[in-house]
C-alpha positions as CSV (number, residue, x, y, z in Angstrom):
1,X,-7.1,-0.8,16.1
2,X,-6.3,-1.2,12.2
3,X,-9.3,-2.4,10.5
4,X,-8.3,-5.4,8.0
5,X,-9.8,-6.2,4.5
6,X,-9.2,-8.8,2.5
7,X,-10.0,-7.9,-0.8
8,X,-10.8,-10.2,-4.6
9,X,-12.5,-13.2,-2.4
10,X,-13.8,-15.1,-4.9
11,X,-15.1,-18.1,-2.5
12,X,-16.9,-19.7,0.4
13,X,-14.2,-20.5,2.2
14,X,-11.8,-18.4,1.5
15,X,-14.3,-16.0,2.9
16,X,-15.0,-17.5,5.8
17,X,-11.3,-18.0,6.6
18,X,-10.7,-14.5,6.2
19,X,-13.2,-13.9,9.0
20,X,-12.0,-16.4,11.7
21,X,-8.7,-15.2,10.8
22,X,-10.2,-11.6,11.5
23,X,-10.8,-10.3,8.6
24,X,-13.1,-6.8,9.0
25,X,-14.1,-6.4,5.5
26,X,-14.1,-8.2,2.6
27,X,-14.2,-7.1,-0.8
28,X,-16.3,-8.6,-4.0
29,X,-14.8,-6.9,-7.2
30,X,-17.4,-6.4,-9.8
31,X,-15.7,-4.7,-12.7
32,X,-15.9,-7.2,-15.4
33,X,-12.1,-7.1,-16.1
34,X,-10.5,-8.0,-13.4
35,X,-9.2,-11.5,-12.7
36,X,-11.2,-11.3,-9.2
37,X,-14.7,-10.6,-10.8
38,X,-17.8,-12.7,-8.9
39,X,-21.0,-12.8,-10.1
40,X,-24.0,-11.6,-8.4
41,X,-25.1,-14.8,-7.5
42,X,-21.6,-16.2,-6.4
43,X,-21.3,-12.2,-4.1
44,X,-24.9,-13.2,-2.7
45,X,-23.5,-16.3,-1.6
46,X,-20.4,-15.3,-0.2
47,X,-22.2,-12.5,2.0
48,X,-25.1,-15.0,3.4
49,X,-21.8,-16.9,4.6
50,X,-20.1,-13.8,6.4
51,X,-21.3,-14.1,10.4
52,X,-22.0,-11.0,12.2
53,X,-20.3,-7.8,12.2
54,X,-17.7,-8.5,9.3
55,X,-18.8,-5.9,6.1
56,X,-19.2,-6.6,2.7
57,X,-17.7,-3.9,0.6
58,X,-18.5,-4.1,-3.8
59,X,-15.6,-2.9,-5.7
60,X,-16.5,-0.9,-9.1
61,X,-15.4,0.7,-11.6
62,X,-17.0,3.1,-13.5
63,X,-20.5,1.5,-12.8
64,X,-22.8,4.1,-14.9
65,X,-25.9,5.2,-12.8
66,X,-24.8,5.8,-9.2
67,X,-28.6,5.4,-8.5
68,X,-28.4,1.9,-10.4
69,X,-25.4,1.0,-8.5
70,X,-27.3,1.8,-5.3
71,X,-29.8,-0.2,-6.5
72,X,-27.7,-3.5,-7.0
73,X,-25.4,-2.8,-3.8
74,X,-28.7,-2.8,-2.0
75,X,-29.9,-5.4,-3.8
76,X,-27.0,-8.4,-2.8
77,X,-26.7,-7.1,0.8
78,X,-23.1,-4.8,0.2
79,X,-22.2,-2.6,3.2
80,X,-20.0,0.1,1.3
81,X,-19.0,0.8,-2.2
82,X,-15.8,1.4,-3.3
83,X,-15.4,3.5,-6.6
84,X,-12.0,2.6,-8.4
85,X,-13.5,5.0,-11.6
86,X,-13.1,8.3,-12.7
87,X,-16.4,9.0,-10.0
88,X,-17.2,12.3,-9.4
89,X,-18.1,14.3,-5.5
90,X,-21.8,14.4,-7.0
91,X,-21.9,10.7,-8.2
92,X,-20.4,9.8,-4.3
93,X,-23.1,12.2,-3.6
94,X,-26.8,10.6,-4.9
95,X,-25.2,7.2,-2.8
96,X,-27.3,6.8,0.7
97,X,-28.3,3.9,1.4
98,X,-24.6,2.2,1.8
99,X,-21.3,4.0,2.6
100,X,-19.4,5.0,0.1
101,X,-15.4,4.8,-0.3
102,X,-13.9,6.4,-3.2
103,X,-10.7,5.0,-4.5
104,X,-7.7,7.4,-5.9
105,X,-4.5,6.1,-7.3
106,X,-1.0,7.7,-6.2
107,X,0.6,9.0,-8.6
108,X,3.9,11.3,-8.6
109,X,1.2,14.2,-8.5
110,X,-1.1,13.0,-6.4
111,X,-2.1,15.3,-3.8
112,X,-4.3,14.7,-0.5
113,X,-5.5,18.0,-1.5
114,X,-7.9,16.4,-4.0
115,X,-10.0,14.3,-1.4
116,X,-11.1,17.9,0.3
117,X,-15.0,17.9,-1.9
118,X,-15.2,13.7,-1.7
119,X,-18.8,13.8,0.5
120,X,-17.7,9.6,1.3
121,X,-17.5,7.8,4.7
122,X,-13.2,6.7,3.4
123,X,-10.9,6.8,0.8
124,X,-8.7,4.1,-0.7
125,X,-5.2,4.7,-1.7
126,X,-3.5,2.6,-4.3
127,X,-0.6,2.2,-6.3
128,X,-1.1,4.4,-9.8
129,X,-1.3,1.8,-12.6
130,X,-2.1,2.8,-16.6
131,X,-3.1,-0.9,-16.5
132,X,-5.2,-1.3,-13.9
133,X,-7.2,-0.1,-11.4
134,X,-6.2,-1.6,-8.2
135,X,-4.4,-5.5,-7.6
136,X,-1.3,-4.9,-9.0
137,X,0.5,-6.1,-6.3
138,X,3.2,-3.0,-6.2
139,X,4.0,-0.3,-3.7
140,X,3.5,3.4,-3.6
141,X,5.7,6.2,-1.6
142,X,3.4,5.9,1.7
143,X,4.5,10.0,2.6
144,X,2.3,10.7,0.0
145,X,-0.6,9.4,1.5
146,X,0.8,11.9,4.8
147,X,-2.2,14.1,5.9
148,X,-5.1,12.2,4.2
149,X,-6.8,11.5,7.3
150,X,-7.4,15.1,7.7
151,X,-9.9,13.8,5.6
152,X,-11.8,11.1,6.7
153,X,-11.0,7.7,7.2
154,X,-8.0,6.8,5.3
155,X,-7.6,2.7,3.9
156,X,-4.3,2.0,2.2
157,X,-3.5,-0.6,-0.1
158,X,-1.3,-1.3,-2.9
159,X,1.6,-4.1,-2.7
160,X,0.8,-4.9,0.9
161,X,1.6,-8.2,2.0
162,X,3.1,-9.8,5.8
163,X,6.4,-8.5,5.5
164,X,5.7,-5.2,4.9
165,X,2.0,-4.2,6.3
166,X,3.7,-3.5,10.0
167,X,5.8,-1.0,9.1
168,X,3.0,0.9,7.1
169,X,0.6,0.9,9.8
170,X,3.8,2.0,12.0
171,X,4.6,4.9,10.1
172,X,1.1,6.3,8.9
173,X,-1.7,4.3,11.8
174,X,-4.1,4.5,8.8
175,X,-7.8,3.4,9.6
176,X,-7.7,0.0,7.7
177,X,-5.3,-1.6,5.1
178,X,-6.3,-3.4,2.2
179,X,-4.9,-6.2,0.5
180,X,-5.4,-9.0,-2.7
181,X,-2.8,-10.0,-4.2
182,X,-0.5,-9.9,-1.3
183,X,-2.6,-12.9,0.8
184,X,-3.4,-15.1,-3.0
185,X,-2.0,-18.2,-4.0
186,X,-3.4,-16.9,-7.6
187,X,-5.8,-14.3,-8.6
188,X,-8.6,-14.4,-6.8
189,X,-7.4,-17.4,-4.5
190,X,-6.8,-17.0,-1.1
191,X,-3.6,-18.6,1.0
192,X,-4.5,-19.2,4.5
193,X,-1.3,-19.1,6.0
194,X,-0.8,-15.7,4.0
195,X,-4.1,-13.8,5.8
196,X,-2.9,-15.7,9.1
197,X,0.5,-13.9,9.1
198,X,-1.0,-11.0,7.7
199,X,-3.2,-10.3,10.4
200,X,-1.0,-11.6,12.5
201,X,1.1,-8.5,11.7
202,X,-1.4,-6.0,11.7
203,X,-2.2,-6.5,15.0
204,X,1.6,-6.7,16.3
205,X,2.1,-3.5,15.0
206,X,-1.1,-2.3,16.6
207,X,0.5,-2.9,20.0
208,X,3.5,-1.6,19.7
């Protein structure tokens, strides 16, 4: 079965509907620049509301120390981290105590090739954006992304929404999908009936 996250949750309840929708992740985004940026005390608050068994995953960028990242992950309760920088295999590397994903963008060049010396428990594939680092609501050619899961566990994101995550979990079965913008009313705000027929979708596609 597909694991679903629903990434850029921003609030109580759109948190909480995520989960009763069945939601298997959600995603806080910490890098200070994106329009889905919580707090630490807003994340802390948003976790204590997730009931069992859904994960918490911290989305930075860049973040400095990975030791001081493991620190503060630790700190607020995260499950996994999920690197969106220019992180190295030995940053991934000094992370322990919570599982690690590290982030790539797909680019006309990119290759599964470079995820071979990644020591992380997934990887997150994303549309390639000079502007951002993930959220930009836009697609990438999905045979790219073809042989990943050689790997490890392979989560794809970028432009996915409820018309089209069917078909990619059809053509590729990846271990999870990912979406933001695809599911929000506006940055950061969640539309109900958008993660409805979202999962809804996933899970049709599941069965066929």
């Amino acid at each position: 079965m597909t694991r679903i996250k629903i990434c850029g949750v921003t609030d109580l309840g759109d948190a909480r509907d995520a989960a009763l929708l069945g939601a298997d992740a959600i995603g806080l985004n910490f890098h200070p620049e994106s329009p889905r940026f919580v707090t630490p005390e807003r994340a802390m608050r948003i976790i204590d509301s997730l009931p069992p068994f859904v994960t918490a995953v911290g989305v930075f960028v860049n973040y400095g120390d990975p030791a001081a990242l493991e620190d503060f992950a630790t700190s607020i309760r995260l499950d996994a981290v999920q690197l969106h920088g220019d992180e190295s295999p030995d940053y991934c590397r000094v992370i322990g105590r919570v599982k690690v994903i590290k982030a790539f963008q797909v680019s006309p060049e990119f290759s599964v090739e470079s995820l071979r010396n990644y020591p992380v428990s997934g990887f997150h594939l994303d549309t390639y954006s000079t502007e951002a680092r993930g959220g930009t609501g836009r697609t990438f050619d999905w045979s790219r992304a073809a042989g990943a899961n050689a790997f490890g566990h392979v989560v794809l994101a970028g432009g996915l929404n409820p018309d089209n995550v069917g078909a990619l979990v059809e053509e590729l079965h990846p271990f999870a999908v990912d979406v933001a913008s695809g599911v929000e009313s506006a940055p950061g705000r969640k539309d109900y009936d958008l993660m409805r027929r979202f999962v809804e979708s996933v899970r049709e596609a599941d069965g066929k």
